[in-house]
Backbone as a chain_set.jsonl record, in Angstrom:
{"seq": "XXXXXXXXXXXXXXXXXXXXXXXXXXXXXXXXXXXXXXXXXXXXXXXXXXXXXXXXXXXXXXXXXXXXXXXXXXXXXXXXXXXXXXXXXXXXXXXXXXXXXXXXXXXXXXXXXXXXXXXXXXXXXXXXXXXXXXXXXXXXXXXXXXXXXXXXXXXXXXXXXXX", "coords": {"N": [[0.825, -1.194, 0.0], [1.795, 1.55, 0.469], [3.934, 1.653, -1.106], [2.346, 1.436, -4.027], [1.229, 4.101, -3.141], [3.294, 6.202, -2.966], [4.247, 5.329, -5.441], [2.12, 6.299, -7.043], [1.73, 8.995, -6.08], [4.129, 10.46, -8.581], [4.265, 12.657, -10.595], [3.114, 12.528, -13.677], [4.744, 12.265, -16.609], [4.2, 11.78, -18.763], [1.744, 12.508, -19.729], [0.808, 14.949, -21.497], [-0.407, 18.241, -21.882], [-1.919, 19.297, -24.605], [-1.484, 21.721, -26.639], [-2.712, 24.51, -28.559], [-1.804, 25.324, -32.134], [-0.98, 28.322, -32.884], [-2.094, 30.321, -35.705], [-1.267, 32.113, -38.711], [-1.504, 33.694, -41.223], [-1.051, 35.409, -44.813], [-2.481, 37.391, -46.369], [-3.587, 38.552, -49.862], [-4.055, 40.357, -51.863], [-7.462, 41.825, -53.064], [-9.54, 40.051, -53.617], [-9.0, 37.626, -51.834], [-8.839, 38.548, -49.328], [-11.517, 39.632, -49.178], [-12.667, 36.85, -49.546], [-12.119, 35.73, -46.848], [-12.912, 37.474, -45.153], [-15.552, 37.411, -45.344], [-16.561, 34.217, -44.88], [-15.523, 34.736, -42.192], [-17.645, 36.275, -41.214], [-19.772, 35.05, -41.731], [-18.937, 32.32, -40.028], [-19.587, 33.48, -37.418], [-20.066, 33.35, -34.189], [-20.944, 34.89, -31.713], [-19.976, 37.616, -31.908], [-18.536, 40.509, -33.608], [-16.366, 42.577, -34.566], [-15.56, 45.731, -36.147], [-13.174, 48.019, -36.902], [-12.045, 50.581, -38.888], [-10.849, 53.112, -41.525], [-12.378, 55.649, -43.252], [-12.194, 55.119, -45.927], [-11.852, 52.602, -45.776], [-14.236, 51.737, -45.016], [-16.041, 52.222, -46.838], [-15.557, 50.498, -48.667], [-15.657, 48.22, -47.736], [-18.263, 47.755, -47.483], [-19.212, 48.431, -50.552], [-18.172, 45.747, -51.219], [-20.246, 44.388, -50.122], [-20.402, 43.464, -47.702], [-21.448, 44.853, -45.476], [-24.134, 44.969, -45.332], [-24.562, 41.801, -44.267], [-25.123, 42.979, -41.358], [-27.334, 44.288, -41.281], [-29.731, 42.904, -40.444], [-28.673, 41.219, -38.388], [-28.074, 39.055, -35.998], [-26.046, 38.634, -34.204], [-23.835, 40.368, -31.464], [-22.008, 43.214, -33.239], [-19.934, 45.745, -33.482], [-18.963, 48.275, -34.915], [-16.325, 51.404, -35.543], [-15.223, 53.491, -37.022], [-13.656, 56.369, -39.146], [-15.43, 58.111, -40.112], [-16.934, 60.642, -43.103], [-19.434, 62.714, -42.677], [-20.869, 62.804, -45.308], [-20.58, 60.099, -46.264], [-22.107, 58.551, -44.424], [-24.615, 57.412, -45.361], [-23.684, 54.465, -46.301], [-23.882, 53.539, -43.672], [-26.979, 53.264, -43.681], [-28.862, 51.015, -43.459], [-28.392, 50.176, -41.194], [-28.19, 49.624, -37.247], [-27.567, 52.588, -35.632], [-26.909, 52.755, -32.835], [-24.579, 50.76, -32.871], [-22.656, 51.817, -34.311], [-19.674, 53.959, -34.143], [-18.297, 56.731, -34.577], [-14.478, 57.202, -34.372], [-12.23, 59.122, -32.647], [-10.447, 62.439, -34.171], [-7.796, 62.138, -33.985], [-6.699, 59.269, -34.22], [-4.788, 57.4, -36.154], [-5.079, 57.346, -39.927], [-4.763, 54.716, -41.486], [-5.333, 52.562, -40.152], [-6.952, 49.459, -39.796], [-8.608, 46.33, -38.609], [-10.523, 43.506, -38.514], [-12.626, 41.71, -36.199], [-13.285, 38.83, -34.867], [-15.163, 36.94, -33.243], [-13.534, 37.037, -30.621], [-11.415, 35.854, -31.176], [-10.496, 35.39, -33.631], [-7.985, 37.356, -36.299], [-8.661, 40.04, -39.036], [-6.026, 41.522, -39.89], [-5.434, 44.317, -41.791], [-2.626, 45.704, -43.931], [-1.031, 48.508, -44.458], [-0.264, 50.666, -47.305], [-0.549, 53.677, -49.053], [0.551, 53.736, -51.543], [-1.001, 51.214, -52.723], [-2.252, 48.887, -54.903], [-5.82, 47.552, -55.144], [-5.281, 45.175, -55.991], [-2.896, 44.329, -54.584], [-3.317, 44.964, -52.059], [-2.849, 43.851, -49.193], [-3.332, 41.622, -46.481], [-3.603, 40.539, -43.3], [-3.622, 37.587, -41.359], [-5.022, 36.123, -38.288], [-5.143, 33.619, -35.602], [-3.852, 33.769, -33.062], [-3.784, 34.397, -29.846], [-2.846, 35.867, -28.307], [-2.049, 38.168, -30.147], [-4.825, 38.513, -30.925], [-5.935, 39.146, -28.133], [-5.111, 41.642, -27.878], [-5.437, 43.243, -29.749], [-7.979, 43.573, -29.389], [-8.0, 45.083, -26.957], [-7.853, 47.006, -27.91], [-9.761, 47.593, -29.218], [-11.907, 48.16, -27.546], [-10.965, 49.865, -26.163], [-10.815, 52.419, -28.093], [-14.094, 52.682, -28.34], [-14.97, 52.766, -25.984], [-14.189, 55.856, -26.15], [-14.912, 57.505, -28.427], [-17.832, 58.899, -29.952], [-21.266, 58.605, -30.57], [-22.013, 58.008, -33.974], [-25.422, 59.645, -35.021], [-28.533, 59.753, -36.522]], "CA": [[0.0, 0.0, 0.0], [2.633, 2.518, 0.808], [4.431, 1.701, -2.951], [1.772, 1.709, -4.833], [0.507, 5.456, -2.592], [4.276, 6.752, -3.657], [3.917, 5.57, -7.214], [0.542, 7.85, -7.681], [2.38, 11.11, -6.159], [4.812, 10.775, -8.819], [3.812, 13.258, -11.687], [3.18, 11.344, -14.7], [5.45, 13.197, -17.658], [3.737, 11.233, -20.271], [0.527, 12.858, -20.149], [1.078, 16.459, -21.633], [-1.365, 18.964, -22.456], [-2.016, 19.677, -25.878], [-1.538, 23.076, -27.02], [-2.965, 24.718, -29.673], [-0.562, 25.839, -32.418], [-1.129, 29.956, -33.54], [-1.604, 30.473, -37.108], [-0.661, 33.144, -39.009], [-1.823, 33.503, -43.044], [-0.991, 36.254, -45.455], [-4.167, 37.495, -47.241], [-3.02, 38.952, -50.97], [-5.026, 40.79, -53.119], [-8.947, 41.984, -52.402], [-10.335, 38.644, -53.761], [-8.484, 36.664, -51.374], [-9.465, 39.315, -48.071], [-12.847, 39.394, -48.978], [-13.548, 35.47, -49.093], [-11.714, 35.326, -45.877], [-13.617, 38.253, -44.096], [-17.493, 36.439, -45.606], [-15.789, 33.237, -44.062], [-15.524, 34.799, -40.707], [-18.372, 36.873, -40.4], [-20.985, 33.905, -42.111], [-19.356, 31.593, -38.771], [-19.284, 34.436, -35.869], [-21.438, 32.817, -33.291], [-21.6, 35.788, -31.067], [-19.471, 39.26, -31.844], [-18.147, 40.882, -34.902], [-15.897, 43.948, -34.822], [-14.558, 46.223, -37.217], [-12.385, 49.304, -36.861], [-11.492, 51.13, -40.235], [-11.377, 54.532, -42.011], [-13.844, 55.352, -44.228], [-12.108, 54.514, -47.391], [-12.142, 51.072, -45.451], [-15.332, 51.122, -44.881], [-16.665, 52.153, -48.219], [-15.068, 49.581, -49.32], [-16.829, 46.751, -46.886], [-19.993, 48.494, -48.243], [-19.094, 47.673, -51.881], [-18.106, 44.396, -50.806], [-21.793, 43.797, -49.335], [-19.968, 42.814, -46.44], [-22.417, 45.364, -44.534], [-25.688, 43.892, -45.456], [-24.51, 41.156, -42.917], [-24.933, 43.534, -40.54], [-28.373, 44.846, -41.345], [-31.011, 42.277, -39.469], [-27.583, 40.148, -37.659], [-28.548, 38.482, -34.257], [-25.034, 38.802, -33.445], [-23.433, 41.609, -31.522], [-21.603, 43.812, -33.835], [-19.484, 46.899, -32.983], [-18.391, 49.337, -36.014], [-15.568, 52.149, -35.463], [-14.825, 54.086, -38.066], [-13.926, 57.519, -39.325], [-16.646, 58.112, -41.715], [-17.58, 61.28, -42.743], [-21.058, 62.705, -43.097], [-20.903, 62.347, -46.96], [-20.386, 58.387, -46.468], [-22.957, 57.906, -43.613], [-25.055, 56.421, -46.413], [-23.563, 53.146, -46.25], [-24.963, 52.717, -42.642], [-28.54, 53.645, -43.268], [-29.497, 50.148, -42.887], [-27.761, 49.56, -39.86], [-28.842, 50.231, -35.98], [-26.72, 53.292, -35.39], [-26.213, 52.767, -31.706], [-23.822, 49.752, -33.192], [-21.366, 52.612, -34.717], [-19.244, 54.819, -33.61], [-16.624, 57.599, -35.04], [-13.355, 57.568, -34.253], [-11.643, 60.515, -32.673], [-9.741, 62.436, -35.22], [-6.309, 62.012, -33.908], [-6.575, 58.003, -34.465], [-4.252, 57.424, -37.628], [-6.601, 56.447, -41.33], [-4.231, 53.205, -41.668], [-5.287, 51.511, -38.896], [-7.965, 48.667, -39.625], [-8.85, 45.286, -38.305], [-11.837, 42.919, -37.787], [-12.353, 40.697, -35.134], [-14.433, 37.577, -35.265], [-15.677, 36.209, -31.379], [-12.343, 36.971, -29.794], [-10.453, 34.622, -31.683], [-9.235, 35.575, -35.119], [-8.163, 38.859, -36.657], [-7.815, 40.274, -40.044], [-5.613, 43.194, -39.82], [-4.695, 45.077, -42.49], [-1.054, 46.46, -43.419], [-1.405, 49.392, -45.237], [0.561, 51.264, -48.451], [-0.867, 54.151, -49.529], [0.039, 53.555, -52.723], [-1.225, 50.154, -52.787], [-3.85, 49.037, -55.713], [-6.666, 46.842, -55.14], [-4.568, 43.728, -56.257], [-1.156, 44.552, -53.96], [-3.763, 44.517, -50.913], [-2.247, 42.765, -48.078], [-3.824, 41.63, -44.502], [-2.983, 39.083, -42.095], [-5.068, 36.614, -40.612], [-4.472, 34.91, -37.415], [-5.882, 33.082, -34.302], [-2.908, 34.051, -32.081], [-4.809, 34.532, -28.676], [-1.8, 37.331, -27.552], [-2.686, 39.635, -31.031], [-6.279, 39.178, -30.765], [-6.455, 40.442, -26.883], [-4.182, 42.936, -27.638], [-6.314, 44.453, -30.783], [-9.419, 43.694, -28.571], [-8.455, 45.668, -25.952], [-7.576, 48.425, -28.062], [-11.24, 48.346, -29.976], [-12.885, 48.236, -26.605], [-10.673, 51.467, -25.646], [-11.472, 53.473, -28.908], [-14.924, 52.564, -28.413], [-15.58, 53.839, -24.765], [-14.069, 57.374, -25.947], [-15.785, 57.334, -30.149], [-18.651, 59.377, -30.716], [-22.303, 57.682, -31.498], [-23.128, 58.442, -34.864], [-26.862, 59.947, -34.975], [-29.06, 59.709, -38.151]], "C": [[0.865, 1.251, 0.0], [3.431, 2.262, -0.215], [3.305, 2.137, -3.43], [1.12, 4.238, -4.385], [1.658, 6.425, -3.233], [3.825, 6.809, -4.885], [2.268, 6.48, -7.45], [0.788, 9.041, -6.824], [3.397, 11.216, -7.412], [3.96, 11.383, -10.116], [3.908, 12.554, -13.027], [3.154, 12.628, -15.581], [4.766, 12.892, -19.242], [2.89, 11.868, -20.776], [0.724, 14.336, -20.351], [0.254, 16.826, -21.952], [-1.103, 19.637, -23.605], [-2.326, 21.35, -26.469], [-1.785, 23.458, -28.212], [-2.047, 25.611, -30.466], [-1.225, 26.913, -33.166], [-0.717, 29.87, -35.045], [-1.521, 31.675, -37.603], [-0.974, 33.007, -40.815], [-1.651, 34.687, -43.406], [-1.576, 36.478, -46.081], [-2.964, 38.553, -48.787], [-4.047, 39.44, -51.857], [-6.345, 40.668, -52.5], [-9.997, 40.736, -52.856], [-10.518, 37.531, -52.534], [-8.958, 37.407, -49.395], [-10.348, 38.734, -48.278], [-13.851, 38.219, -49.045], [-13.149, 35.378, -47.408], [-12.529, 36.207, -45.052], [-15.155, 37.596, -44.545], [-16.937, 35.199, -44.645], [-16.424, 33.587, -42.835], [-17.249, 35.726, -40.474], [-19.276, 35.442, -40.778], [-20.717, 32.633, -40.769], [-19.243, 32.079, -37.196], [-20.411, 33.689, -35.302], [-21.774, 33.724, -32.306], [-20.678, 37.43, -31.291], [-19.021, 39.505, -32.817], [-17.67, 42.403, -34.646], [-15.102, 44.852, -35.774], [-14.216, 47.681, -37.076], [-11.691, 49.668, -38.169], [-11.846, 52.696, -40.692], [-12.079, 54.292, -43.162], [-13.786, 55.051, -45.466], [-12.098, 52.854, -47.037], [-14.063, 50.287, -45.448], [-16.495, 51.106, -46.028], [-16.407, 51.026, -48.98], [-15.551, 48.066, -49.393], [-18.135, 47.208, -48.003], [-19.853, 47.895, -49.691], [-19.005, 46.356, -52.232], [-19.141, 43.628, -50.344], [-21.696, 43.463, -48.392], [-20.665, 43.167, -44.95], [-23.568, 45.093, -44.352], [-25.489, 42.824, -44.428], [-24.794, 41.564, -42.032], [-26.357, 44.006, -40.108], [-29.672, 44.859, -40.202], [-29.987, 41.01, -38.603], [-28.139, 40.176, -35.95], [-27.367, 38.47, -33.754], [-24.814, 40.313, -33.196], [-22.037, 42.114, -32.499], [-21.139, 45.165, -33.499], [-18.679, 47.785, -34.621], [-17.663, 50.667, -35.814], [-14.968, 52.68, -36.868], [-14.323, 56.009, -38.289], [-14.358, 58.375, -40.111], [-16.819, 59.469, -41.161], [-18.989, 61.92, -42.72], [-21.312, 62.577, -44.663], [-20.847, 61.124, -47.137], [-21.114, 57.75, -45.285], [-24.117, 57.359, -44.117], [-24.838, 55.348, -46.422], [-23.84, 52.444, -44.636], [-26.061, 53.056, -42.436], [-29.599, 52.297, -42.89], [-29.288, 49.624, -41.584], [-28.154, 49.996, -38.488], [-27.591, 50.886, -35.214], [-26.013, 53.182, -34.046], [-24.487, 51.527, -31.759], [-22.364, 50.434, -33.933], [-21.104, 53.514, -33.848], [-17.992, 55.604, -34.262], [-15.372, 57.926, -34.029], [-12.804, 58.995, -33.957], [-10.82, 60.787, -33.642], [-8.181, 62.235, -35.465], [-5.676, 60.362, -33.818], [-5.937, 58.051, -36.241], [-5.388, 56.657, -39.083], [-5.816, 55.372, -41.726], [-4.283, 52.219, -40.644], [-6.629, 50.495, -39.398], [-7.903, 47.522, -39.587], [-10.118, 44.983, -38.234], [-11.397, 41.936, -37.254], [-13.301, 39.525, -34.527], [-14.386, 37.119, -33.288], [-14.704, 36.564, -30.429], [-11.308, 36.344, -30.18], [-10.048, 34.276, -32.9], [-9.517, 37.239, -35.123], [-7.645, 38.79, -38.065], [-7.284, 41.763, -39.852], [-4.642, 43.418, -40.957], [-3.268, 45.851, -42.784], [-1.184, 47.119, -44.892], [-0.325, 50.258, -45.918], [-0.193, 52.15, -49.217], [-0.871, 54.016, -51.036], [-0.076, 52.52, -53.336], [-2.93, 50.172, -54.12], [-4.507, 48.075, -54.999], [-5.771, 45.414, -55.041], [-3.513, 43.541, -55.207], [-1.859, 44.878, -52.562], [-3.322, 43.767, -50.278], [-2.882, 42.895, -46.405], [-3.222, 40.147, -44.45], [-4.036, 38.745, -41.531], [-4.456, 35.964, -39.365], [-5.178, 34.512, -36.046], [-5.372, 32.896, -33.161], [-3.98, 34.914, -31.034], [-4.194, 36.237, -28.211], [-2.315, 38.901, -28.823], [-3.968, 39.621, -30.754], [-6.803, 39.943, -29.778], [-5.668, 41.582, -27.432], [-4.824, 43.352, -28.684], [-7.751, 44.605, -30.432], [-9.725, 44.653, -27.902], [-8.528, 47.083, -26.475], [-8.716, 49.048, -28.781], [-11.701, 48.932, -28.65], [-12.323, 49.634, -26.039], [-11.199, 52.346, -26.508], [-12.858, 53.489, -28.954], [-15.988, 52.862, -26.873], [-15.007, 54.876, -25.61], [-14.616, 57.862, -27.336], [-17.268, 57.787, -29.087], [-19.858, 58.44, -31.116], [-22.423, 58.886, -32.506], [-24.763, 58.376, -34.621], [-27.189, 59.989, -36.517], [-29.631, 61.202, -38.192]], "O": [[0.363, 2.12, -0.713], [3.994, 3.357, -0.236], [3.13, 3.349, -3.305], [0.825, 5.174, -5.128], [1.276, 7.355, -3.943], [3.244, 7.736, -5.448], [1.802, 7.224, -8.313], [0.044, 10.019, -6.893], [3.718, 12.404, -7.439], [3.077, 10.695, -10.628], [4.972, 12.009, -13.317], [2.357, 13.566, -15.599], [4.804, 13.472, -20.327], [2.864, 12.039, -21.994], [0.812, 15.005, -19.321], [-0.413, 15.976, -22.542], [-0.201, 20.471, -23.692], [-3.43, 21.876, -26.611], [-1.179, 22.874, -29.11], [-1.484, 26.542, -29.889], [-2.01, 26.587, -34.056], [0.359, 29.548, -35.549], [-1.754, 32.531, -36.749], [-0.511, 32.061, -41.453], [-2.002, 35.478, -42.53], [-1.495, 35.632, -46.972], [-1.857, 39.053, -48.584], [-4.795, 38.708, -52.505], [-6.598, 39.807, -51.656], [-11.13, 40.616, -52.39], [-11.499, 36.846, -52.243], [-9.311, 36.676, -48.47], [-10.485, 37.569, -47.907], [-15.063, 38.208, -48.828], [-14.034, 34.892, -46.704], [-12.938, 35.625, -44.048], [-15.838, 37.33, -43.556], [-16.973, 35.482, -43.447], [-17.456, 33.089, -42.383], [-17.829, 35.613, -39.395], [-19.395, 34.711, -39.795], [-21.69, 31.997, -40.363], [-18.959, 31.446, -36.179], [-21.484, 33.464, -35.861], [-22.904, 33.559, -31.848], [-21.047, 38.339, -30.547], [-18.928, 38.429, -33.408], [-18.486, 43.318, -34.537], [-13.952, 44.538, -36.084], [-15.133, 48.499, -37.16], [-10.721, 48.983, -38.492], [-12.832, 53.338, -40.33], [-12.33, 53.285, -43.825], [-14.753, 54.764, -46.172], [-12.305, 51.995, -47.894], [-14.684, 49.247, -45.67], [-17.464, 50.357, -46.15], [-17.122, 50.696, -49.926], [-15.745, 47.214, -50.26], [-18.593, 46.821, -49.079], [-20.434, 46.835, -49.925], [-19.531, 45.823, -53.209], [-19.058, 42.413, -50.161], [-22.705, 43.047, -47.823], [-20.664, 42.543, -43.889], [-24.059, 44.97, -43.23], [-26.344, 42.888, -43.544], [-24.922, 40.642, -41.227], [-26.658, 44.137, -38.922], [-30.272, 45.713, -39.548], [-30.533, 39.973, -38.229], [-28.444, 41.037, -35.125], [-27.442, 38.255, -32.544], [-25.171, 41.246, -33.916], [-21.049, 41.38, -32.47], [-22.073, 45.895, -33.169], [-17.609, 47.344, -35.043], [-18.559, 51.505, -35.921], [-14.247, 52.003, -37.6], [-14.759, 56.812, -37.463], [-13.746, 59.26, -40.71], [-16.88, 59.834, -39.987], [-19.787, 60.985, -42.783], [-22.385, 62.031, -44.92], [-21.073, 60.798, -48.302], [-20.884, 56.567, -45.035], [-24.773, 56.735, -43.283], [-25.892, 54.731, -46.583], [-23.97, 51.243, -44.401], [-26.452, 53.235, -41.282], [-30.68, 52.358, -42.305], [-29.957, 48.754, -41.026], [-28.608, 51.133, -38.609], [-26.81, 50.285, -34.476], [-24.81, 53.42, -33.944], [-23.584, 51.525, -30.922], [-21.303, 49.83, -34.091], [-21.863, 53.921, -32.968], [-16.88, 55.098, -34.41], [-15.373, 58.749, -33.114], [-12.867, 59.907, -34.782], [-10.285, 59.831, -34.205], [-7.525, 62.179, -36.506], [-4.52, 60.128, -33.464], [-6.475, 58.566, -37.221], [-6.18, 55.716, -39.049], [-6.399, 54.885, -42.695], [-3.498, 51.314, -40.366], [-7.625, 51.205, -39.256], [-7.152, 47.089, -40.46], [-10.944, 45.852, -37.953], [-10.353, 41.315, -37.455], [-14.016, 39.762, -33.553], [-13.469, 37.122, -32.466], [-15.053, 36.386, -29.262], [-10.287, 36.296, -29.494], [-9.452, 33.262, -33.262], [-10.33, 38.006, -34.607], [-6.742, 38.061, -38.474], [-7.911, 42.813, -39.712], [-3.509, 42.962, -41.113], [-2.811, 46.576, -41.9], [-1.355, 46.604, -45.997], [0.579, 50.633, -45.172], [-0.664, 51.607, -50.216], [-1.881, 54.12, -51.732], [0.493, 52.427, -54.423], [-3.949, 50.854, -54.23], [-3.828, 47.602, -54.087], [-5.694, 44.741, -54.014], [-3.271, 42.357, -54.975], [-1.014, 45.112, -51.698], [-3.322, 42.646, -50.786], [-2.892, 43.785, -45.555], [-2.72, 39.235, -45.107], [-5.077, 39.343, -41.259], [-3.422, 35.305, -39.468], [-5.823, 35.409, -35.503], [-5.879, 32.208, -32.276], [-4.753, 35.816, -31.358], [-4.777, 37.284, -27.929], [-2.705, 40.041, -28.572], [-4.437, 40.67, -30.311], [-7.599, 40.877, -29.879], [-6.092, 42.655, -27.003], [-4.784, 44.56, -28.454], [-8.55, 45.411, -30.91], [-10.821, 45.209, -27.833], [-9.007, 48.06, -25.9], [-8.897, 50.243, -29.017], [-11.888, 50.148, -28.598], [-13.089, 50.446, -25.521], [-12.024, 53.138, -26.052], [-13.216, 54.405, -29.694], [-17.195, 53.071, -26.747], [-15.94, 54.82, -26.411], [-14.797, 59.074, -27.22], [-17.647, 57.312, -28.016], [-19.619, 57.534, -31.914], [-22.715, 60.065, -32.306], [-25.338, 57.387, -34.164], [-26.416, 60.186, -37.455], [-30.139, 61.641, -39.224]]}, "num_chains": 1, "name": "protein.A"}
């Protein structure tokens, strides 16, 4: 009794916990974004965020990517720095769900952020075309809090848009 009670304190090395391994994808060209952002929003099971300037967000808009957004049972948070000439592309949307960006937030900053647990974030070249588009995708737990926390900051001190 007193062997066998030893042998079951000794930590058993065999049994390791399985860690999940962080991916990391290079998105290329606006074909290759915009299946990957339908992707994520078509399996969000509860949150959807997107922070972009307004040539970003005109851009979603063209993309139809906002119509998701319209009659969505998920919560949804929108940051942007749209100006009143492009508040047109959220007339279907339930305004309390946007918010403008103060103006001293840089216009190359945009990400979305699927449940907590992927991000596409954008890396931006002004004089980038359509095709020479580049984002990153990834399900790294450390970038996603860390671009989480920084929606949830610009989004206490943002502005509700009013209709």
């Amino acid at each position: 009794k007193e062997i066998k009670k030893l042998w079951d304190s000794i930590p058993d090395f065999n049994s390791t916990k399985e860690t999940k391994e962080e991916q990391f994808q290079m998105l290329e060209g606006t074909n290759q974004i915009n299946s990957k952002i339908k992707e994520m929003i078509k399996s969000t099971n509860s949150e959807f965020l997107i922070l972009g300037a307004e040539k970003d967000f005109l851009k979603f808009y063209h993309a139809n990517h906002l119509e998701n957004f319209e009659d969505s049972k998920i919560n949804f948070k929108l940051l942007s720095s749209i100006s009143e000439n492009a508040l047109y592309i959220f007339d279907d949307i339930d305004r309390s769900k946007i918010k403008k960006i103060p103006s001293g937030v840089h216009d190359n900053l945009c990400f979305l952020i699927k449940d907590g647990k992927e991000i596409v974030h954008f890396i931006k070249n002004a004089n980038q075309t359509p095709q020479q588009m580049n984002a990153m995708w990834t399900d790294s737990e450390t970038l996603v809090y860390s671009m989480k926390t920084l929606f949830d900051l610009f989004w206490r001190i943002s502005k509700n848009i009013h209709l």
